[in-house]
C-alpha angles and dihedrals in degrees: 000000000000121000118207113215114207117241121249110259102245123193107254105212098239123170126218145087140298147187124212119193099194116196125269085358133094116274109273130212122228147171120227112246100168138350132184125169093279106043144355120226110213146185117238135158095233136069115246117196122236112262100023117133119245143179111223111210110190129147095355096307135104137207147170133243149126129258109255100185149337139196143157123285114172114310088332132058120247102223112197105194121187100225112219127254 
């Protein structure tokens, strides 16, 4: 019997823009740095606190997650958010 093994979801590079739309904070503006199935890293020029709840708007699309983390990259802040299921 073969049993198939799902591939880890790796984070494919992609380049646009997005708009996140954070809970309870002022739309922000970012660019798309990576994106896989489960979540999307992006530049912005603001700090975003871990765990805040946030609408991802990109291509046309939209989606919900939480910040799972943020830290400094260059002048900007890299965002990894965790997009829901």
């Amino acid at each position: 019997m073969n049993v198939k093994h799902p591939l880890p979801e790796q984070p494919v590079r992609s380049k646009g823009e997005a708009t996140l739309l954070p809970d309870g904070c002022p739309e922000l503006p970012a660019v798309v740095c990576d994106i896989s199935p489960s979540g999307i890293g992006v530049l912005a020029d603001r700090i975003l606190d871990a765990g805040t709840a946030v609408d991802v708007h990109v291509h046309g699309h939209a989606a919900r997650g939480i910040v799972a983390s943020c830290r400094p990259a260059g002048a900007a802040f890299y965002i990894a958010i965790a997009l829901a299921a």
